[in-house]
C-alpha positions in Angstrom: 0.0 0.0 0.0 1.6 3.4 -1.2 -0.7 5.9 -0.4 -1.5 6.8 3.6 -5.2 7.1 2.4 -5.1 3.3 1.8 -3.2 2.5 4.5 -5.4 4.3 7.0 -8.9 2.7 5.2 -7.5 -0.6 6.0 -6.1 -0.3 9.1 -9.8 1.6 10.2 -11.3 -1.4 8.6 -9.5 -4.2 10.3 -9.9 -2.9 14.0 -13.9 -2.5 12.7 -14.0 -6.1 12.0 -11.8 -7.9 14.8 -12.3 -11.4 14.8 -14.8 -11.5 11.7 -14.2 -11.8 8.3 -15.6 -8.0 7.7 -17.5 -5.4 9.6 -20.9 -4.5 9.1 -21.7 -1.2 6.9 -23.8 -0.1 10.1 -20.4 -0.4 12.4 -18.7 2.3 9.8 -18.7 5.8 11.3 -17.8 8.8 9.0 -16.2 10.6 12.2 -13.7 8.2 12.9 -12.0 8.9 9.1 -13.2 12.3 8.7 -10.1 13.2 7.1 -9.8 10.5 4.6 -13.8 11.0 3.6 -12.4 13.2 0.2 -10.9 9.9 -1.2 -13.1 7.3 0.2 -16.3 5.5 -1.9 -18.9 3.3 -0.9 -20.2 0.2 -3.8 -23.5 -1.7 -3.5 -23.8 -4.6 -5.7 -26.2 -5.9 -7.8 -27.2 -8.5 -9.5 -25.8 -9.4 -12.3 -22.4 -7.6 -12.1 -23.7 -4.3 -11.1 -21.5 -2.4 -9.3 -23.2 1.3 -8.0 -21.0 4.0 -6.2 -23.4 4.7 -3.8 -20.8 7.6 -2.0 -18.1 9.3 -3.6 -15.6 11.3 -1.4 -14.8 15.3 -3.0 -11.6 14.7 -4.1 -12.5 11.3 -6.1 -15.0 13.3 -7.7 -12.7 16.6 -8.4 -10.8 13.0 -10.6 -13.4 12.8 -13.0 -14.5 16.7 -12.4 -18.6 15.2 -11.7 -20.3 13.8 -9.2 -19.9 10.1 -9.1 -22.9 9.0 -6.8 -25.1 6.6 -8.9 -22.4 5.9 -11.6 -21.2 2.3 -12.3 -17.8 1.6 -11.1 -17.0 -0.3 -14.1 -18.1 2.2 -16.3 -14.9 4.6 -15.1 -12.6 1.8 -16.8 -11.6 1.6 -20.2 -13.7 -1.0 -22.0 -10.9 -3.7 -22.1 -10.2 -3.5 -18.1 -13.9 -3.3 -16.8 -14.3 -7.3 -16.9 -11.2 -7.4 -14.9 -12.5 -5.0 -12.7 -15.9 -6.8 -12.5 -13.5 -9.8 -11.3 -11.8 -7.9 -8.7 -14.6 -6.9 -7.3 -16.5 -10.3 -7.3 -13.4 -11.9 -5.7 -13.0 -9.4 -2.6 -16.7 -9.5 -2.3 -16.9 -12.8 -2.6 -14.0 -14.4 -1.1 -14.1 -11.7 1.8 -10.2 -10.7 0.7 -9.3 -7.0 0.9 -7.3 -5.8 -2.5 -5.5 -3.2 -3.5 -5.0 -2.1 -7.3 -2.4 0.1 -9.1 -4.2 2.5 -11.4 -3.0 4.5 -14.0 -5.8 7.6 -14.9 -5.9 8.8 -18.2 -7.2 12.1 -19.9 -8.9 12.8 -23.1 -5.6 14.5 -24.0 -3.3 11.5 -23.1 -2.1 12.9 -19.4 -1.8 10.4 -16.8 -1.5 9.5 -13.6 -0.8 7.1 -11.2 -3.6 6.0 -8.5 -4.0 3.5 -6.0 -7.7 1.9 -5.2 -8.6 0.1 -2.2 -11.3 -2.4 -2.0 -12.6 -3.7 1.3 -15.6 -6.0 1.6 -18.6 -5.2 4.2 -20.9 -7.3 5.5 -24.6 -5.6 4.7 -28.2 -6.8 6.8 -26.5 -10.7 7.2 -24.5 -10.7 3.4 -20.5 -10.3 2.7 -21.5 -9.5 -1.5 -23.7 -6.4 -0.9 -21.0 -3.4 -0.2 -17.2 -2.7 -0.4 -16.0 0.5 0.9 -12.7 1.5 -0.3 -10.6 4.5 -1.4 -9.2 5.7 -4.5 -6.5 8.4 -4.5 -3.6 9.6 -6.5 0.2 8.9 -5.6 0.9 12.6 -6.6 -1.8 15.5 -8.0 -0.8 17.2 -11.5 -1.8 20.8 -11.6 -4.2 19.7 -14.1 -6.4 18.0 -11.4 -9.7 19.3 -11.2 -9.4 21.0 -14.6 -9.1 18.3 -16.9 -10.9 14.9 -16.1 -9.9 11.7 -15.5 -12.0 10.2 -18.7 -10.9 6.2 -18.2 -9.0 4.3 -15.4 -6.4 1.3 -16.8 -5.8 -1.1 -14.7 -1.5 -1.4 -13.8 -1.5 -4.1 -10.6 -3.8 -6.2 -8.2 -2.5 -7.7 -4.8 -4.7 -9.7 -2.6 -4.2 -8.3 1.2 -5.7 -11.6 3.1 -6.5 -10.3 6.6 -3.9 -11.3 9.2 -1.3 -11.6 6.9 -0.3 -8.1 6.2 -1.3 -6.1 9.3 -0.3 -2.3 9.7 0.8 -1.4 12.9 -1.5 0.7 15.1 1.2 1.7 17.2 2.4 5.7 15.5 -1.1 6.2 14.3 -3.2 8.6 15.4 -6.8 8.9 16.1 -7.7 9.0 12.4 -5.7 5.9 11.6 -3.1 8.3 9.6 0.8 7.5 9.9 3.0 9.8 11.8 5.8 7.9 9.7 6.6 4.6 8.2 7.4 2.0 10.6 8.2 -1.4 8.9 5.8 -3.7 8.8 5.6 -7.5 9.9 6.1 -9.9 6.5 3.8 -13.2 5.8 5.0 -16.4 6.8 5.1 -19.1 4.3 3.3 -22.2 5.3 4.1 -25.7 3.1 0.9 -27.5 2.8 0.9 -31.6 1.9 -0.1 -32.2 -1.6 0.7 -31.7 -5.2 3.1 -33.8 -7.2 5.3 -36.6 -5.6 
């Protein structure tokens, strides 16, 4: 995770959910990331493969330079990357596995930049494939931001973040779950399970 808006989301998100798989959408409270609200965006989903920004923080919308509430998240991606995004989607959702996604923005006039999106499954009245709430923010803001939209979104990276594996340290953080500096974080251990070829 590059950006401090994504590391904050899921750190905010993993004290929310504890020992379960993923908080409830009634246990988020706007409050607690007040400060990360400008990048953040909540999805319902719908059947089949709709996928409706319900919320869509200031700054993601100064992106696109519109309001994004009530536009399909696929529909932001160029057309050969929103299947893969459908995928994405359906896998966090599904498989209850946070992810994070390198994004590269591009303009009608070629400019780009580089984004990262967060994904982070919610459970919603009793169901894990109703919401995600996640964040979507750029690693650096060209003067051009908010002049020129963001007109499709390519898809550069995906990395699963299973809980447990990668946790971010709550120690240096402060009450909004923002860093006060890096601190390095533990690493996965590698576990050999029986199987496979002789």
């Amino acid at each position: 995770m590059k950006h401090a808006a994504s590391r904050a989301l899921h750190a905010y998100w993993d004290r929310l959910r504890g020992t379960r798989a993923a908080p409830d959408r009634a246990d988020l409270d706007p409050g607690a990331i007040r400060s990360l609200l400008g990048d953040v965006y909540l999805l319902e989903l719908g059947m089949p493969r709709q996928f409706t920004i319900r919320l869509a923080g200031t700054r993601l919308c100064t992106l696109f330079c519109r309001e994004l509430k009530g536009t399909s998240l696929d529909s932001l991606f160029a057309p050969g990357d929103r299947g893969e995004i459908a995928e994405l989607v359906t896998e966090v959702t599904g498989g209850v596995i946070p992810m994070v996604v390198g994004i590269c923005g591009e303009t009608a006039t070629g400019k780009t930049l580089d984004l990262e999106l967060m994904a982070l499954p919610l459970r919603h009245r009793g169901r894990t494939q109703a919401r995600l709430v996640g964040s979507l923010a750029a690693l650096d803001v060209p003067y051009w931001v908010g002049t020129m939209p963001v007109e499709r979104l390519r898809i550069a990276s995906a990395r699963r973040l299973y809980p447990g594996i990668v946790p971010l340290s709550q120690e240096g953080l402060n009450q909004e779950g923002l860093d006060h500096k890096e601190r390095p974080r533990p690493m996965g251990r590698l576990k050999v399970l029986p199987g496979g070829r002789a």
